[in-house]
C-alpha positions as CSV (number, residue, x, y, z in Angstrom):
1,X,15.7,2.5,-6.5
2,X,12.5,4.0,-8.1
3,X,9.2,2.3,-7.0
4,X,7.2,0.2,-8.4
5,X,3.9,-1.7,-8.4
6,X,5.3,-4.5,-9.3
7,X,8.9,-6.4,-10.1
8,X,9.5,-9.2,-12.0
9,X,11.7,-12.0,-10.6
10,X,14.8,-10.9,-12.5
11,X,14.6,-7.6,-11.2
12,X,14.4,-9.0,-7.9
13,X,17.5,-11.4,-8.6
14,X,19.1,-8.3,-9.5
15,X,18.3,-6.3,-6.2
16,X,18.8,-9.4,-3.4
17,X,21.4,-11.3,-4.9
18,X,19.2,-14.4,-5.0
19,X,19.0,-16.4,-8.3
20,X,15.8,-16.6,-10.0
21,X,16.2,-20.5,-9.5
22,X,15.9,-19.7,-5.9
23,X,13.1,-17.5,-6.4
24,X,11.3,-19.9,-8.2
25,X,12.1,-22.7,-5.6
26,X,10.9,-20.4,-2.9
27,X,8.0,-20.2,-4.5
28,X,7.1,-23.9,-5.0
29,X,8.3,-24.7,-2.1
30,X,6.2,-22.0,-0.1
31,X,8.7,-20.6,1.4
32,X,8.0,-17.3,0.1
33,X,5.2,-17.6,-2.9
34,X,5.2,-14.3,-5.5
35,X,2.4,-12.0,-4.6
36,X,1.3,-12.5,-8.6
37,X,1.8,-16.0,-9.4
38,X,2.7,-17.0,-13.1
39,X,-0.2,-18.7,-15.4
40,X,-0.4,-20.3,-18.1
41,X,-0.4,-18.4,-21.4
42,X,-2.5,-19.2,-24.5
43,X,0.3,-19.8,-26.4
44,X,1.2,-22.9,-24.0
45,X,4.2,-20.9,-22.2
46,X,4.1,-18.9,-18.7
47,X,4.0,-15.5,-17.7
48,X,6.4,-14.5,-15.3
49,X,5.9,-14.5,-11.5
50,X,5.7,-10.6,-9.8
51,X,6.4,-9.2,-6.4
52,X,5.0,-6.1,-4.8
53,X,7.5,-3.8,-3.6
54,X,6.5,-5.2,0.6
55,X,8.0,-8.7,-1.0
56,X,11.0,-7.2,-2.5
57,X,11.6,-6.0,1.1
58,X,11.1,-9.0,2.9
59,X,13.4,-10.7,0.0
60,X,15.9,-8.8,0.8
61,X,15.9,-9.5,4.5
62,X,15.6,-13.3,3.6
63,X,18.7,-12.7,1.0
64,X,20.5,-11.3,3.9
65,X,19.8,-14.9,6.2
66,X,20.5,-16.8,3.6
67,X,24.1,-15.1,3.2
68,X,24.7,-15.3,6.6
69,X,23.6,-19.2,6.8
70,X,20.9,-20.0,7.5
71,X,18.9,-22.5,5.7
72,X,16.0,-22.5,3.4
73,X,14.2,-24.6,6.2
74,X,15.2,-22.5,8.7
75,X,13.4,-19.5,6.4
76,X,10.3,-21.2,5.9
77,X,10.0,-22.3,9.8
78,X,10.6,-18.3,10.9
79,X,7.8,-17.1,7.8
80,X,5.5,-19.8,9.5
81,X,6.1,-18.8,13.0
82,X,5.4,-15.1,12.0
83,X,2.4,-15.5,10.3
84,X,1.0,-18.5,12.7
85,X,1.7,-17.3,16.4
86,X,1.9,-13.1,15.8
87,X,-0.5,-12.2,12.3
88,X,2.6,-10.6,10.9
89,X,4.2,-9.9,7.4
90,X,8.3,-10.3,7.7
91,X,8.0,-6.6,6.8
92,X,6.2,-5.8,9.9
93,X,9.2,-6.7,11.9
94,X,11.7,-5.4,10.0
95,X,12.6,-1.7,11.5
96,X,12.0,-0.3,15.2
97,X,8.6,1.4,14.2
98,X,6.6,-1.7,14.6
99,X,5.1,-4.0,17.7
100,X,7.9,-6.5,16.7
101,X,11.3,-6.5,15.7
102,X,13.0,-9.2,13.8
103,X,16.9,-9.9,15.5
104,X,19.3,-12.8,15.2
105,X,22.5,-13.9,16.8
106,X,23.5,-15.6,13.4
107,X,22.4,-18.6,14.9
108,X,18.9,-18.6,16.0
109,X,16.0,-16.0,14.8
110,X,14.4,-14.0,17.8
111,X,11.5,-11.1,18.1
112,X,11.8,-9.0,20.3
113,X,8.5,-7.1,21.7
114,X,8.3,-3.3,22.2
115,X,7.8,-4.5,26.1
116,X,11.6,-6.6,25.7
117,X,9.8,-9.8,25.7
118,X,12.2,-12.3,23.5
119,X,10.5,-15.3,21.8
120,X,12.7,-17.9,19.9
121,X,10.9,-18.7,16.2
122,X,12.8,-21.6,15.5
123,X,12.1,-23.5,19.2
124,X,9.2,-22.3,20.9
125,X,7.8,-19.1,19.4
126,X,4.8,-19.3,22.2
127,X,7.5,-18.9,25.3
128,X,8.9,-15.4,26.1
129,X,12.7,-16.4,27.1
130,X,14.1,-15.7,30.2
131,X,17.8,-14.2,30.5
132,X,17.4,-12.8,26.9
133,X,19.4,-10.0,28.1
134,X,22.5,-12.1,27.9
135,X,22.4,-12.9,23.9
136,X,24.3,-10.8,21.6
137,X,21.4,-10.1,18.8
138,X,21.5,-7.5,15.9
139,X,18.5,-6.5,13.9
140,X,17.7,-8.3,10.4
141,X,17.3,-5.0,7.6
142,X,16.3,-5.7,4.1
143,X,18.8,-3.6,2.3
144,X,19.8,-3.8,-1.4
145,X,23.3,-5.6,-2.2
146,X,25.7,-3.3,-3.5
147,X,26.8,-4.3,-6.7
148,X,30.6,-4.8,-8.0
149,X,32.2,-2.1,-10.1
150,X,33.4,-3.6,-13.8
151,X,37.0,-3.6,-13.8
């Protein structure tokens, strides 16, 4: 994938798998708003929204939740909790190199804290949990789906 300052919603369709409908949604909803926002044209239509190349990351990792189940709510309550409680981008917690690390069970979204302290982001993101040891979690990546080969 050659990189870019900037990708249009279709491109980004292309490389999560999410629909633009879903991207534009996202966006109206606030779940996850395009860096550049459309505007109104002079000749009454709409340019298009943009990402930056952090968002297309972060896309993907929400492409990858939303695949595995979890809902659009459930999104926007983990984005919320991130940038409320721990000042971070998604992208931030996406890889082992950061403070924070971004893991799930496929039922409930965690972050984990280069110390091992847990917090839950969907019931108190405030509480390190105790026993966290015991639940099976795996990492959330943002990683390109593969397309299908034309038969």
């Amino acid at each position: 994938m050659k990189l870019k300052s900037s990708y249009s919603a279709r491109e980004v369709a292309g490389l999560t798998g999410l629909t633009g409908r879903q991207l534009q949604w996202w966006d109206e909803a606030r779940v996850f708003p395009a860096s550049i926002a459309p505007r109104k044209t002079t000749q009454g239509g709409f340019t298009e929204r943009r990402y930056s190349p952090v968002d297309v990351l972060e896309l993907l990792a929400l492409a990858d939740l939303r695949r595995r189940g979890f809902e659009n709510a459930t999104l926007k309550q983990m984005m919320e909790a991130l940038r409320d409680y721990f000042r971070r981008r998604l992208a931030e917690t996406l890889d082992d190199a950061g403070e924070l690390r971004l893991l799930t069970d496929n039922k409930g979204l965690f972050l984990r804290t280069r110390q091992g302290h847990v917090f839950d982001l969907l019931v108190d993101p405030m509480q390190a949990l105790l026993g966290s040891e015991v639940l099976k979690l795996k990492p959330v990546k943002g990683k390109a789906v593969r397309k299908r080969a034309a038969k």
